[in-house]
C-alpha positions as CSV (number, residue, x, y, z in Angstrom):
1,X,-6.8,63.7,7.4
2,X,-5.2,60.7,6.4
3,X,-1.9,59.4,5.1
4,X,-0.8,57.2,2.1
5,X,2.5,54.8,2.3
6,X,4.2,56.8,-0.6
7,X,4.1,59.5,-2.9
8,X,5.3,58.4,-6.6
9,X,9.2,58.5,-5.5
10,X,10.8,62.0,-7.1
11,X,7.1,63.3,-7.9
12,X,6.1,66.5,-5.6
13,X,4.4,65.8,-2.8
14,X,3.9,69.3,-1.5
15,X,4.4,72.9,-1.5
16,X,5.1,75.2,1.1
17,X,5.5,79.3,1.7
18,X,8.7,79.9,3.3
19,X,7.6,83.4,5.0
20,X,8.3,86.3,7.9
21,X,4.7,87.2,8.9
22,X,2.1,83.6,9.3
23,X,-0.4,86.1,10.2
24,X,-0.2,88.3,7.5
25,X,0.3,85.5,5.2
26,X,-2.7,83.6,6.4
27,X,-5.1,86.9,5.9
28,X,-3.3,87.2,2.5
29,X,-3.7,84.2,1.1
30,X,-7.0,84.1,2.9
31,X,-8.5,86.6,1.2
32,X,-6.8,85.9,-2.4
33,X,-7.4,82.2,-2.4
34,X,-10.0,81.5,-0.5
35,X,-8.0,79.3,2.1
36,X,-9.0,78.4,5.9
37,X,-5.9,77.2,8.0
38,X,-5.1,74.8,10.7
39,X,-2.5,74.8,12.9
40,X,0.4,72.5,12.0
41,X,1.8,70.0,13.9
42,X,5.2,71.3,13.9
43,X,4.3,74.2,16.6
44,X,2.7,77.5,16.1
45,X,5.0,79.0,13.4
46,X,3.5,76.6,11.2
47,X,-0.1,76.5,9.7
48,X,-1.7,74.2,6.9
49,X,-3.7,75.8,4.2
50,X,-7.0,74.4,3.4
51,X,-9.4,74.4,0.2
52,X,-13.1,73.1,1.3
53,X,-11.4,70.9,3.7
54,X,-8.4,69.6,2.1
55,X,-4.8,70.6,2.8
56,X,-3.3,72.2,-0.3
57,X,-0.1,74.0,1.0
58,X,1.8,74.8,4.3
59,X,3.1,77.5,5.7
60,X,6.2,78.2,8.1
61,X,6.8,81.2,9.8
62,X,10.7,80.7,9.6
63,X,12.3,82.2,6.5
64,X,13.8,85.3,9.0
65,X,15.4,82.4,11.2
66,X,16.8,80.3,8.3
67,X,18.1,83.7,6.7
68,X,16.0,82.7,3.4
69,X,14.0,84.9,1.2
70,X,10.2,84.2,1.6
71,X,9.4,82.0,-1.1
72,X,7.2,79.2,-1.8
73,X,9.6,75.5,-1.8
74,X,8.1,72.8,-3.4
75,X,9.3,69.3,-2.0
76,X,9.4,65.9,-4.3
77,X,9.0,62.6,-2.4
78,X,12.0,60.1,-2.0
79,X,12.7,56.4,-0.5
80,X,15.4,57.4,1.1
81,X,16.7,60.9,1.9
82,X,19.8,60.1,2.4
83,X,21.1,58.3,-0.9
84,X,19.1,61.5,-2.3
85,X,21.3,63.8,-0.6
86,X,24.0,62.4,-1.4
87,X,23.1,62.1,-5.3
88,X,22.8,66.1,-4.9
89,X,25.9,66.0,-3.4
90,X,27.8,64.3,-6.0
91,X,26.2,66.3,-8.7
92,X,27.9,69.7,-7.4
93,X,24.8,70.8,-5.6
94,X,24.1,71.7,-2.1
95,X,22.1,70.2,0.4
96,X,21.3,73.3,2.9
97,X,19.4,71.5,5.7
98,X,18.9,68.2,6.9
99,X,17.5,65.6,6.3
100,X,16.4,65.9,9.4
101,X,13.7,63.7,11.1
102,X,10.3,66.0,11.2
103,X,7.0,64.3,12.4
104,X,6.3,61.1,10.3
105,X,8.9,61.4,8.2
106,X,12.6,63.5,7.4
107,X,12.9,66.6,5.2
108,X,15.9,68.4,3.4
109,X,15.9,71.9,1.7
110,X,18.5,71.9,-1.3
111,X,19.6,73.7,-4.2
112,X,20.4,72.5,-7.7
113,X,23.6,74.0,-9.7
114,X,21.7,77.0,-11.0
115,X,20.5,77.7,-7.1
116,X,17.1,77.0,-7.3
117,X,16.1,75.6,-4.0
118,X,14.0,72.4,-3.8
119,X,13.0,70.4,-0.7
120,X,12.8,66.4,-0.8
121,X,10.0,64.4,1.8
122,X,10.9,61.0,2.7
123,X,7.8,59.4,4.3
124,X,3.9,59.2,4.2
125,X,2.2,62.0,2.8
126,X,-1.3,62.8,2.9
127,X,-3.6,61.2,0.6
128,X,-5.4,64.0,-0.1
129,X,-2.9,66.6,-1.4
130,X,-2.8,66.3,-4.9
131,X,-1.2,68.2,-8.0
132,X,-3.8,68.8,-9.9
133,X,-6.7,69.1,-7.6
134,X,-9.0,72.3,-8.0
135,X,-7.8,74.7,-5.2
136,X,-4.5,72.2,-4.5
137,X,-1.3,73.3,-6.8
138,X,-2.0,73.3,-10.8
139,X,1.8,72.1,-11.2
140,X,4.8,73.6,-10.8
141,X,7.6,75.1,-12.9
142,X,11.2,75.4,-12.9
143,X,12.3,78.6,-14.2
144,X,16.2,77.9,-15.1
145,X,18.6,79.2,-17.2
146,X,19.4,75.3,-19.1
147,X,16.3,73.3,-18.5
148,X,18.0,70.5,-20.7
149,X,20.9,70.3,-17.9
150,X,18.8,71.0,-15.0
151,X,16.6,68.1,-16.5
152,X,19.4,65.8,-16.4
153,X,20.5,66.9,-12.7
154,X,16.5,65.8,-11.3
155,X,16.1,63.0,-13.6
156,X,19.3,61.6,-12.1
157,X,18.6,62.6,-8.7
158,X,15.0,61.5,-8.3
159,X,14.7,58.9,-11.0
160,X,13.2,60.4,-13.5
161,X,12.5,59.1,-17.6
162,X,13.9,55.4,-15.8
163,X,10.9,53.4,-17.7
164,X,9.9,52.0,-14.5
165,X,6.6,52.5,-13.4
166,X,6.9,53.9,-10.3
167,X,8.6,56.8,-11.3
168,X,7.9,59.7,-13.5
169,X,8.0,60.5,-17.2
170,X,9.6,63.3,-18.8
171,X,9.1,64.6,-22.4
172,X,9.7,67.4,-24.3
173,X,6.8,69.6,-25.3
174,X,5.7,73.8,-25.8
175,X,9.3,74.5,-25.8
176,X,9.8,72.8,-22.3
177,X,10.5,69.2,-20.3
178,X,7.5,68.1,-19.0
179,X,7.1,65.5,-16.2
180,X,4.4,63.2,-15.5
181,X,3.2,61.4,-12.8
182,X,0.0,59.1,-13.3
183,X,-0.9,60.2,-16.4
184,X,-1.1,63.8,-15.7
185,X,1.8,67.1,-16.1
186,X,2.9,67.6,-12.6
187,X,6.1,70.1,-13.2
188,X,7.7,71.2,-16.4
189,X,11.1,72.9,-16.6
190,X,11.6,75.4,-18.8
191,X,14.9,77.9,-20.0
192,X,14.6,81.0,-19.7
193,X,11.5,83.7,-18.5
194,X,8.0,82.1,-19.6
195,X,7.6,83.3,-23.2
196,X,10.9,84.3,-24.0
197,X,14.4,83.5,-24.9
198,X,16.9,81.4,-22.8
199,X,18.1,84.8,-20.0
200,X,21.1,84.4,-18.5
201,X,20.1,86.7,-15.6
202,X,17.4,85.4,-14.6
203,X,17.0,83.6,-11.0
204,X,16.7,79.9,-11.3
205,X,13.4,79.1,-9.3
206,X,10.8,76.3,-8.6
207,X,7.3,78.6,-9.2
208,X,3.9,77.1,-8.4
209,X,0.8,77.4,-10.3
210,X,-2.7,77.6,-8.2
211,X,-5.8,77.0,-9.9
212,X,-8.4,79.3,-9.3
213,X,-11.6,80.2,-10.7
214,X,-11.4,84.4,-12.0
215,X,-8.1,84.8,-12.1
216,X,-9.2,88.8,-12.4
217,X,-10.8,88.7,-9.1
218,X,-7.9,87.0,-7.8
219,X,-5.8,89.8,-8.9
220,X,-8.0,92.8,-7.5
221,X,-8.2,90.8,-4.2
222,X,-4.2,90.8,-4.0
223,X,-4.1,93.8,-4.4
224,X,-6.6,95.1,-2.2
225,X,-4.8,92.7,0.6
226,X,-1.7,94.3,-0.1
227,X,0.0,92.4,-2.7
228,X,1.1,93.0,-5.8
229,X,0.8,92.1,-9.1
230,X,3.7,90.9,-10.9
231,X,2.4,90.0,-14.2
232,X,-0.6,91.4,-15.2
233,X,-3.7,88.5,-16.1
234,X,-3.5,87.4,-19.9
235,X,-3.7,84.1,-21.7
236,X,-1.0,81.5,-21.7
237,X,-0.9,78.6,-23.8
238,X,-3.0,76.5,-21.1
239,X,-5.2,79.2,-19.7
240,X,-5.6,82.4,-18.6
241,X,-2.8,83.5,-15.3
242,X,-1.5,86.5,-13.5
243,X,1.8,86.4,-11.3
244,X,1.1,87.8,-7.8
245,X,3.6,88.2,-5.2
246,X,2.3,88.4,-1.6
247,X,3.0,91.4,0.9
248,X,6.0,89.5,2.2
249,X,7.6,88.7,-0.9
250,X,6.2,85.5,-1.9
251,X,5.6,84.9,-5.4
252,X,3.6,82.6,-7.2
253,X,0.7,82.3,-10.3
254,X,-2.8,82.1,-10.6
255,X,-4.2,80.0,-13.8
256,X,-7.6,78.8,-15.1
257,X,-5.5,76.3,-17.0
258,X,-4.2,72.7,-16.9
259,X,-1.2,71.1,-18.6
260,X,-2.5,67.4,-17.6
């Protein structure tokens, strides 16, 4: 598999399941998504996920040592990681870990003022990850409490909406701030629960959206794999999706839809 110079600087450049169990996860998402997996080459608690070949996700058996909750990070590419950090710094966020240097490259887990952790990858990436590819990651959402204010915080930290063309756009649309990298929607953040007025209890997250073909089938095979589903399959104003969360914890969304 081969590597690019650069992501687009503060678009994602991969996702990855934070979980307890790589063996369980791997049957899970095995049997939901239809994934084969390699081993990583950060050691044996790690393991890419593959989708006729090409990596779409990783996952780290490490949540238990970090003292995380299993959850599925999504990590945005950077020049440097740390004037990044310290532009999270200075906002009145927190950098958690790192950067620290990790194969080709150095990696950082963060959270933003609401606490919704993020990662940031400074270094190649491989060519062919990409948001939007059947199989690979639809896009990804933040779920905030202010999208407006947590759009300010990213598009100051990664660069966003600078009118240069090496970084993303951002515009508002369906109620939420869109960002686009290469003429395609590759996160959005929106306020408050999908579908619903601004909550103030609800847990600021990064949530990623796989494509998959029957998002019913996807369901039943959750289920029978011992998952659960968190929002039962219905239309959206892209597609149809279901929320599924994975026996471990991990939660994420299925969708037939695109927002590019």
């Amino acid at each position: 598999m081969s590597l690019t110079d650069r992501a687009v600087p503060g678009a994602p450049c991969w996702v990855s399941l934070l979980t307890g169990d790589l063996a369980g996860a791997q049957a899970f998402y095995g049997a939901v998504m239809g994934w084969t997996f390699r081993r990583g080459s950060f050691g044996e608690d790690f393991s890419v996920a593959l989708s006729d070949g090409r990596p779409v996700a990783g996952i780290g058996n490490i949540a238990r040592r970090m003292g995380v909750p299993v959850s599925w990070t999504s990590y945005f590419a950077v020049e440097d990681a740390d004037v990044t950090a310290a532009r999270i710094r200075e906002r009145s966020a927190t950098v958690a870990v790192g950067p620290l240097s990790v194969g080709p490259g150095r990696a950082a887990l963060a959270a933003d003022p609401a606490g919704a952790v993020f990662g940031f990858w400074e270094g190649r990436t491989l060519r062919e990850w990409q948001i939007g590819r059947l199989g690979a990651p639809a896009w990804l959402e933040l779920r905030t409490r202010d999208a407006f204010a947590s759009a300010i915080f990213y598009g100051e930290v990664f660069e966003w909406a600078t009118g240069r063309p090496d970084r993303c756009e951002v515009r508002y649309e369906d109620e939420a701030v869109m960002v686009r990298s290469g003429g395609r929607t590759v996160a959005c953040l929106r306020g408050g629960a999908i579908e619903a007025a601004p909550d103030p209890q609800i847990r600021p997250r990064w949530h990623v959206y796989f494509y998959v073909d029957d998002v019913e089938k996807a369901a039943e095979s959750a289920l029978a794999a011992g998952g659960t589903v968190a929002a039962e399959p219905g239309e959206s104003e892209v597609g149809r999706e279901a929320t599924l969360r994975d026996p471990d914890g991990g939660l994420f969304t299925v969708t037939t839809g695109s927002r590019s």
